[in-house]
N, C-alpha and C positions, 0 to 999 in steps of 0.2 A: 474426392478432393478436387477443386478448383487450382491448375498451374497458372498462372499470369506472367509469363516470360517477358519483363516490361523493360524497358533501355530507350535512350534517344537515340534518335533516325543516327542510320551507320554506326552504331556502336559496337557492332557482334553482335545485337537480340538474336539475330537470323540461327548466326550458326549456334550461340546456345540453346535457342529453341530444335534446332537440332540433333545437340545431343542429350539433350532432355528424352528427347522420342526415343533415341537410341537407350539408354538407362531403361526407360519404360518396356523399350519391347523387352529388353533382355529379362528385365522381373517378372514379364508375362502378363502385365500391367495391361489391362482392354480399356483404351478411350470410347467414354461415351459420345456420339456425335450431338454437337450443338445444334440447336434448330435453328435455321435459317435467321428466323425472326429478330435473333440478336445481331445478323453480321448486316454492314452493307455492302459485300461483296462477297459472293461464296465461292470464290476462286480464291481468297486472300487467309491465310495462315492465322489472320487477325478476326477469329470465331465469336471474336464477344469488343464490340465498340464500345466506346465508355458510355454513352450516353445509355446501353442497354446493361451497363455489369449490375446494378444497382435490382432490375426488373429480375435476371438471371438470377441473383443470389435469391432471391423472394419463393419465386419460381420452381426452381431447378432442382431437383435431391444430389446437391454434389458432394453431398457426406457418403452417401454410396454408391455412388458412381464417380467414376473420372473425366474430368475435362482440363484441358489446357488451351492456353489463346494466345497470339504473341501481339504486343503490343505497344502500343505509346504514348499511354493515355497520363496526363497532365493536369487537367482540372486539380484545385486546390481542396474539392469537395471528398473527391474521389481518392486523393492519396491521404486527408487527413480521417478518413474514414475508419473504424474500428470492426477488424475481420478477427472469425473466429479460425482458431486452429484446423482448419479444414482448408483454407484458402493460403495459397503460397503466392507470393510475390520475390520471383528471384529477376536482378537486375544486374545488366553488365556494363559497364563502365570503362570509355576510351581514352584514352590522350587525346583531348580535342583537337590538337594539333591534324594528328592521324584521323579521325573522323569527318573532320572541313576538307580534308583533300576528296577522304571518299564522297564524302557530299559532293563536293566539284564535281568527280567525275561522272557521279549518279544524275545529275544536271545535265553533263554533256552528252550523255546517253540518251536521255529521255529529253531533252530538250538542243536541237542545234545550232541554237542560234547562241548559246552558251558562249562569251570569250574565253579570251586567256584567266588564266588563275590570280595574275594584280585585278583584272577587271569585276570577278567572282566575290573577290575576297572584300574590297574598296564596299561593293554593293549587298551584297547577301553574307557572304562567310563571316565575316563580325556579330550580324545579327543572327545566325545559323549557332555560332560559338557562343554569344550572352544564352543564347536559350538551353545550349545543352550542359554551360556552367549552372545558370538558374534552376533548371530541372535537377539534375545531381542533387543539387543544396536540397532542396523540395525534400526529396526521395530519401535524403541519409536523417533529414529532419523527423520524418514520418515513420520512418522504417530500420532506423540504425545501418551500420554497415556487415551486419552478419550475413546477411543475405546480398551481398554485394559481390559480384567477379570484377576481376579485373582483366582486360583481355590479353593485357601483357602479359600476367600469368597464367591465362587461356592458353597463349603459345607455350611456354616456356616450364609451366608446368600443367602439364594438362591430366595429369594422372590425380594430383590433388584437388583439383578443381572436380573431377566427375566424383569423387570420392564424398568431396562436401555436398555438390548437390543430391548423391544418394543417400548422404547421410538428414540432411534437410528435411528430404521427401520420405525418413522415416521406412526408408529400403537396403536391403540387404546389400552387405561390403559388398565388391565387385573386385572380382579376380583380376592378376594382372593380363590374361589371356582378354577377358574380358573389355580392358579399357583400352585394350589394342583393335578391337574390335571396333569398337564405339569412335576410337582416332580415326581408324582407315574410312567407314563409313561416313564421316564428318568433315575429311580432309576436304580443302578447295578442290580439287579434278574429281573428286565424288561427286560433291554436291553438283557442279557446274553439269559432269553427264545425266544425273539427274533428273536438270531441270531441264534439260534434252530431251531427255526423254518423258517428261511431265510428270513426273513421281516426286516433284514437290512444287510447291504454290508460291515459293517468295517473289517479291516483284511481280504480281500477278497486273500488275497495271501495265507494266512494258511492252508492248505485243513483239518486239522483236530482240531477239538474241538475249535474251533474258540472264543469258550463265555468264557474259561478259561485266556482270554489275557484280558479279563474286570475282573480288580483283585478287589481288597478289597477298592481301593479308597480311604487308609485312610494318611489323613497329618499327617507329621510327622514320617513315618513309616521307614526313613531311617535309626535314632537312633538305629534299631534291624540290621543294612549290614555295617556299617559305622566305622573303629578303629578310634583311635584319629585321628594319623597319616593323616587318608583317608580323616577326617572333614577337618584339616587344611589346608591340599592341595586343598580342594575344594574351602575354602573360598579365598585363592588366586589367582583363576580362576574365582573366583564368580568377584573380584577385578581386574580383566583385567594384573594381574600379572605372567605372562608366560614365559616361557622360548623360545629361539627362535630355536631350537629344536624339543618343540612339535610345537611349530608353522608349521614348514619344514614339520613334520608328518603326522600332520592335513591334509596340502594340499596334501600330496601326497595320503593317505590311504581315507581321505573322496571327498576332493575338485575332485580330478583327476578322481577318482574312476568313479562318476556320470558323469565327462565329458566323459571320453571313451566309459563306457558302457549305455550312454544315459539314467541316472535313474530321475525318476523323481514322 
């Protein structure tokens, strides 16, 4: 089987693709490794780029073998596309509110010349937020919402969320010893030693302090970045109510962006 662990940038793909691994190791589940050929970056968690899943599925025996790739591929080719019951797509889904912060932050890490959060939000976090409402729509259009987490209930219930995606992936219940296992392993000071210690690849672009982009996790934490102002306009976006301006902007500064400079 083919996992495609798919979600917009900051949503939790990280730590679901996470504990996907963990479910896998516990059923004794052996990942086959992807050939290079598909990734453009073999340090990156993200083992199959869109532009290569299409060649991979042609390719690949992932009817007997296993692979998984985390991802956040977008093209309208590529999500309306028709996979056969070998290929899973599970996707996880944030409160954009909570996601544009972590966006922020993920900016001011990797980028310092980043301002404050009115200056982030006024120029990028609007159009960071139409894409990750856009893509959602995309994804529950193509793919219903059975296959959808939410990472609110990632927190909050996290016993039923490992439960569904074992149930998904067609793998045996999981004990509750079991799903304690899979939390502590997955928990943020896990991951974050971790990537310490190079025993996992998220953020493989950041060369420095890498565990610092696995923030505090907590829902709701937008309420501390957010004026009024910033809420309303968000819930407008959240509402597919846009202007066709940032529309124009969108495409030019994101859509274009990744066409030219092939990102993926």
């Amino acid at each position: 089987m083919l996992i495609v662990c798919n979600g917009i940038f900051k949503s939790g793909s990280s730590w679901l693709h996470a504990i996907i691994l963990e479910i896998l190791r516990i059923n004794k589940i052996k990942l086959s490794e992807v050939p290079i050929i598909y990734t453009n970056n073999v340090n990156s968690p993200t083992t199959i780029i869109e532009s290569k899943l299409a060649k991979f599925l042609e390719e690949e025996d992932y009817i007997n073998r296993h692979y998984i790739t985390k991802s956040h591929y977008y093209l309208k080719k590529t999500i309306a596309k028709s996979y056969d019951l070998n290929v899973h797509f599970l996707f996880v889904e944030r409160d954009v509110r909570d996601a544009i912060v972590s966006h922020y932050h993920h900016l001011k890490k990797k980028y310092v010349s980043i301002l404050g959060f009115r200056m982030y939000y006024f120029f990028i976090g609007r159009l960071k937020a139409f894409e990750i409402v856009n893509f959602n729509r995309r994804y529950k259009k193509a793919f219903g919402e059975d296959n959808f987490f939410k990472y609110s209930e990632m927190k909050n219930d996290f016993e039923s969320i490992v439960l569904k995606v074992a149930t998904i992936l067609n793998l045996k219940r999981l004990s509750k010893e079991e799903i304690l296992i899979i939390k502590n392993n997955t928990s943020i000071g896990k991951m974050r030693s971790d990537l310490v210690a190079g025993k996992l690849k998220y953020y493989s672009t950041v060369s420095k302090d890498r565990e610092d982009l696995i923030r505090k996790g907590m829902v709701g934490d937008w309420v501390n970045y957010f004026s009024k102002r910033q809420a309303k306009d968000i819930k407008k976006i959240e509402a597919f109510r846009v202007s066709f301006i940032l529309r124009v902007v969108y495409l030019i500064v994101f859509t274009l962006r990744r066409r030219l400079f092939r990102i993926e």
